[in-house]
N, CA, C and O of each residue as an XYZ file, in Angstrom:
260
protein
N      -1.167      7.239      4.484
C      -0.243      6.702      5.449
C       1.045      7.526      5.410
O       1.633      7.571      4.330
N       1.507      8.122      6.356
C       2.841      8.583      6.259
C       4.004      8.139      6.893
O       4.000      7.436      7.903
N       5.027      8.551      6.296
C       6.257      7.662      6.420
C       6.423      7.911      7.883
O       6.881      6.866      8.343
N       6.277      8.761      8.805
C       6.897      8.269     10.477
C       5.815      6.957     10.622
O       6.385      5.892     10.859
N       4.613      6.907     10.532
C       4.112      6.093     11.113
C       4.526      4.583     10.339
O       4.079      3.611     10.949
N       5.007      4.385      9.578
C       5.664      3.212      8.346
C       7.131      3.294      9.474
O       7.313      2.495     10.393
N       7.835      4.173      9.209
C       9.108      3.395      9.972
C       9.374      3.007     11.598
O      10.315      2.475     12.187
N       7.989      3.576     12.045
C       7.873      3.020     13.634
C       7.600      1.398     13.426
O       8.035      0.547     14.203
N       6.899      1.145     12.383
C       6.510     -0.364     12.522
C       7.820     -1.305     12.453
O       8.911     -0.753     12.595
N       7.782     -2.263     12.309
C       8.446     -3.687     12.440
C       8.463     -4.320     10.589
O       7.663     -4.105      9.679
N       9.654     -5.086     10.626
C       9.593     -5.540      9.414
C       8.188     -6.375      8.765
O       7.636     -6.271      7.670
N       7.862     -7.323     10.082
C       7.028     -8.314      9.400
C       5.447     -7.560      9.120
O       4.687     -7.848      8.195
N       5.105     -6.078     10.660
C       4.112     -5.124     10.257
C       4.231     -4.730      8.298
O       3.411     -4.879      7.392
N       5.203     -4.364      8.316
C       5.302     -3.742      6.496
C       4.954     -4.904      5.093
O       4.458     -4.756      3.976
N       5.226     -5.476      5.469
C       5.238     -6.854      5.026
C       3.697     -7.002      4.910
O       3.336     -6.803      3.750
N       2.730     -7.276      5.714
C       1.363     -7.511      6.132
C       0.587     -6.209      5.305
O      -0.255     -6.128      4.410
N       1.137     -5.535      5.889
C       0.160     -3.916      4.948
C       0.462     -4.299      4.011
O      -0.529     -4.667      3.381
N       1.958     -4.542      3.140
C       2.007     -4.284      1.710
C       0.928     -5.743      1.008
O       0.458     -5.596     -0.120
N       0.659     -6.988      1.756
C       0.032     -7.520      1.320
C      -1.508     -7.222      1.310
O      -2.251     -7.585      0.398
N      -2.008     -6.351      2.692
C      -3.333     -6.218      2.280
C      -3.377     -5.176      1.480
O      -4.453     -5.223      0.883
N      -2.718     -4.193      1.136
C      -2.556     -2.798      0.237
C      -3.130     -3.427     -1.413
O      -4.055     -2.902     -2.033
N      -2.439     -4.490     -1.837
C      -1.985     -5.128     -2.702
C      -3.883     -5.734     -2.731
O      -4.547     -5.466     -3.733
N      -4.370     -6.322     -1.847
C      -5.457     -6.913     -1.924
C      -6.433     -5.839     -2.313
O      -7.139     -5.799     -3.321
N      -6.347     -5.024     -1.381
C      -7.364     -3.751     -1.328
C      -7.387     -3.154     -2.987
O      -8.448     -2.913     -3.563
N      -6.079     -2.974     -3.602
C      -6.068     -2.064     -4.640
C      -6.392     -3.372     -5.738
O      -6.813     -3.112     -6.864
N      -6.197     -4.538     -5.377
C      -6.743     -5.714     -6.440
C      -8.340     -5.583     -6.646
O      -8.869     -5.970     -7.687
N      -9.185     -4.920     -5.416
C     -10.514     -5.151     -5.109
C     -11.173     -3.576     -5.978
O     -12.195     -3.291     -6.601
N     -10.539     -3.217     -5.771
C     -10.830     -1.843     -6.355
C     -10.603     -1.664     -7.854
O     -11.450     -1.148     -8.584
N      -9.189     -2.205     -8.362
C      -9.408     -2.426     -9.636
C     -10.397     -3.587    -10.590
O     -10.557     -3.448    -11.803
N     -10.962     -4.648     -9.840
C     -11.869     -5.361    -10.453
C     -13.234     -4.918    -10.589
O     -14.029     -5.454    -11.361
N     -13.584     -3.674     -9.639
C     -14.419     -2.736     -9.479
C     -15.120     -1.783    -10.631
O     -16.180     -1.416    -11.137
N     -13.979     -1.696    -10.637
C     -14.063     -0.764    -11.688
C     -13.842     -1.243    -13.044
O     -14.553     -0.718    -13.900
N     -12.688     -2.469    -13.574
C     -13.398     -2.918    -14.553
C     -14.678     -4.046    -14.988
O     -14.943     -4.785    -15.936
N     -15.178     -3.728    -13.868
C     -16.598     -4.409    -14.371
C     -17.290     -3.536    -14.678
O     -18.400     -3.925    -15.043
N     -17.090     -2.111    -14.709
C     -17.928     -1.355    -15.059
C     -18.945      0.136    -14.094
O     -19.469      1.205    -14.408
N     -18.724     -0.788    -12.689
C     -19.123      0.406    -11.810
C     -18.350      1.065    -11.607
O     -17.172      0.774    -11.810
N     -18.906      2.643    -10.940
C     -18.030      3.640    -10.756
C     -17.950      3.328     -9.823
O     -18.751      2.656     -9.173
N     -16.663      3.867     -9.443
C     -15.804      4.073     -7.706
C     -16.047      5.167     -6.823
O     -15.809      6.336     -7.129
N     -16.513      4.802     -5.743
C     -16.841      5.628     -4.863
C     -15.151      6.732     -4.735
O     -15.392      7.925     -4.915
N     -14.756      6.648     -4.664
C     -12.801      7.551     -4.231
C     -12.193      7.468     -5.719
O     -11.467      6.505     -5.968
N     -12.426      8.339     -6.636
C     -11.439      8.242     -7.689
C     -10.296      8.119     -7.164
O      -9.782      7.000     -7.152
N      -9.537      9.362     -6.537
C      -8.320      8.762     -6.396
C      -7.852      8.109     -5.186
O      -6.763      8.379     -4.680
N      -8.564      7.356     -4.773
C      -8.309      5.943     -4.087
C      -7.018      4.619     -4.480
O      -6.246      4.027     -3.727
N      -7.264      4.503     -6.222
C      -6.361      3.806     -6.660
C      -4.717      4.303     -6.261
O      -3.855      3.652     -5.669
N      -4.646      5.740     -6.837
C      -3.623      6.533     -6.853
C      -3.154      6.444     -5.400
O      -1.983      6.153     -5.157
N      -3.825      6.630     -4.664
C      -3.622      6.636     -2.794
C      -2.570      5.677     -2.600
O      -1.394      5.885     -2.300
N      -3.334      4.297     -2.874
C      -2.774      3.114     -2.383
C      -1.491      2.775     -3.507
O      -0.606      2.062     -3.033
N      -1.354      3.096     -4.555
C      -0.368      2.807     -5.481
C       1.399      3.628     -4.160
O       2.460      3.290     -3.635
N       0.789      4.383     -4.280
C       1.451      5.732     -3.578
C       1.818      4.926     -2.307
O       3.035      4.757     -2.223
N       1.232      4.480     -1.479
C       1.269      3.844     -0.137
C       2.273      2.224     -0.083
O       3.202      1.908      0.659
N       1.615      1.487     -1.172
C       2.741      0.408     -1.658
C       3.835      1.133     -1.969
O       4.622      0.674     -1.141
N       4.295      1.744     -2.430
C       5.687      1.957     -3.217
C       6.580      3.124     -1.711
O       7.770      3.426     -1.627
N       5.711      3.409     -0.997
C       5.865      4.338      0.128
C       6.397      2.946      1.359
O       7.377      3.248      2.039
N       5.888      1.769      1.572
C       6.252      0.616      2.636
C       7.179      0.359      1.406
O       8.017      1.237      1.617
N       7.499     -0.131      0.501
C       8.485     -0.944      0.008
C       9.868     -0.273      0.025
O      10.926     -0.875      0.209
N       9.727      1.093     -0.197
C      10.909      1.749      0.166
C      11.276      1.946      1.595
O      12.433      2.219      1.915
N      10.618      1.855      2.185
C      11.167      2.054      3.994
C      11.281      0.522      4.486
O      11.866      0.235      5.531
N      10.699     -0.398      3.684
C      11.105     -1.600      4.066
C      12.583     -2.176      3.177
O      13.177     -3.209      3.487
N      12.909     -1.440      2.263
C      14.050     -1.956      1.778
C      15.191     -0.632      2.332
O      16.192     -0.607      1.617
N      15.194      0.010      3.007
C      16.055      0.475      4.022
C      16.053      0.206      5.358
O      16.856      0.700      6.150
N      15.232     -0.514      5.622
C      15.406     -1.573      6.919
C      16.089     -2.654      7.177
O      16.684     -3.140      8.139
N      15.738     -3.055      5.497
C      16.372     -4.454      5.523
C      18.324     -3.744      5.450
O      19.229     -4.149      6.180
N      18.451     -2.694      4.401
C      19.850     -2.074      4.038
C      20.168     -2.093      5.426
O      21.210     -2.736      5.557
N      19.742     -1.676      6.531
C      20.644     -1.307      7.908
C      21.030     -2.441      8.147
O      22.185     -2.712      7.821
N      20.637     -2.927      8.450
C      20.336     -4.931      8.999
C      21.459     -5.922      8.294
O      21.433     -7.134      8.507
């Protein structure tokens, strides 16, 4: 995900991703500690990267505001 397409969205859009982001990377880490391998090693890394990527453009949204 890259940041133009993150700061075109809307507060409550960022909000929604960071919760399914959060789900997605919950689903993936239970995945894997049960023992199967992961199709995308760095899949985890992706989405870690992507949360911390909306939380910062959402906490300079909120700063303008």
């Amino acid at each position: 995900m890259k940041a133009k397409d993150i700061q075109q969205m809307s507060k409550h859009e960022i909000e929604e991703k960071i919760i399914e982001l959060k789900q997605e990377l919950a689903k993936e880490r239970a995945t894997i500690a049960s023992g199967t391998k992961s199709e995308h090693p760095g899949k985890i890394k992706n989405l870690r990267k992507d949360i911390a990527r909306l939380f910062t453009i959402l906490k300079t949204k909120k700063e303008k505001n």
